[in-house]
N, C-alpha and C positions, 0 to 999 in steps of 0.2 A: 504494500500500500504506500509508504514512503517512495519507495523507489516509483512507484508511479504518477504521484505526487512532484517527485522532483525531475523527473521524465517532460511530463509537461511544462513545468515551468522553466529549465531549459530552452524546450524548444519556444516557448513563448519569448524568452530572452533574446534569441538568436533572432529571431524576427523582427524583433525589435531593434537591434543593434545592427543588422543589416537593413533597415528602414534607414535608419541613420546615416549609416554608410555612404548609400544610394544619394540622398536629399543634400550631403556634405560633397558628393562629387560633383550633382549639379551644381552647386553655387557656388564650387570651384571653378567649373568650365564659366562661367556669367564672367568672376572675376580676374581670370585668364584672360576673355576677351578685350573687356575694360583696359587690362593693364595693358594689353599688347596697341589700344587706342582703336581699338572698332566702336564704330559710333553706335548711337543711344536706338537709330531705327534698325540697324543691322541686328543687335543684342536681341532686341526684342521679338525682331522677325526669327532667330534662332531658338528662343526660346520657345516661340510659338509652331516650328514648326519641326524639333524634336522630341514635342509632346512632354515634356519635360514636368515635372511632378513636385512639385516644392515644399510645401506643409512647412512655415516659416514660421518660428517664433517670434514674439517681438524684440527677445536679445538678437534673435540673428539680424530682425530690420534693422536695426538700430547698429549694430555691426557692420553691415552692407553697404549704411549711410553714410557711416564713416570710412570707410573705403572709396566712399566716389561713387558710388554706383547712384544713380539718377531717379526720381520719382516715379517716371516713365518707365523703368527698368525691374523697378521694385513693384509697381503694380500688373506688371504682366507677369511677374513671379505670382504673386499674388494671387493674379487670375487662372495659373495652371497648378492651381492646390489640389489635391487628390479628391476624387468622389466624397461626397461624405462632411466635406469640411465647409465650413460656414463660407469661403471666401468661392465656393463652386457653387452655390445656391441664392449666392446676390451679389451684384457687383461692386467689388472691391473699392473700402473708399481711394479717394487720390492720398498717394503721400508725399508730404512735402518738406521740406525747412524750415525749421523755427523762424517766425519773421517773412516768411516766403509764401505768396497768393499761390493757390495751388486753382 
C-alpha cells in the first residue's frame, strides 16, 4: 500500500517537473530570440505559430519584464497558456510598464 502510494506520487512529481521543464524551455527560446534582436512582430509570430504553451506565473512576468521582453510579447505568451487556464478562456489583459499607457 505504501509503495503504491508513493508509486503515484512519483509519477505525479515527474509530471510535474517535466511540465516545468517544457514551459522553462519555451521562455528560453522567447529570450534567445530577444537577445539575438529579433523584433517584437517576429517573436510573437513565432510564438504563435509553434503553438507554444506557457502557463506563466507572475514571478516569471515580472522576470520576462525585466529582461526586455515587450508587453506585446508577454501577452501573446499569455494568450498561448495551456487548455484549462484562465488566460485561454478570456482575453488576456494588456501588460504594461509602471507609468506606461498600455
Amino acid at each position: 500500500m505504501v509503495k503504491s502510494i508513493l508509486l503515484v506520487l512519483g509519477i505525479g512529481w515527474l509530471g510535474f517537473t517535466s511540465a516545468l521543464g517544457a514551459n522553462s524551455a519555451a521562455v528560453e527560446e522567447v529570450l534567445k530570440l530577444k537577445a539575438a534582436g529579433v523584433s517584437e512582430d517576429t517573436i510573437v509570430a513565432f510564438i504563435r505559430s509553434r503553438n507554444l504553451q506557457f502557463g506563466l506565473s507572475s514571478d516569471d512576468l515580472i522576470r520576462l519584464r525585466d529582461q526586455g521582453i515587450t508587453p506585446g510579447i508577454l501577452n501573446a505568451m499569455l494568450a498561448s497558456a495551456p487548455a484549462g487556464t484562465p488566460a485561454s478562456t478570456a482575453p488576456a489583459a494588456p501588460v504594461g510598464y509602471p507609468g506606461q499607457a498600455t
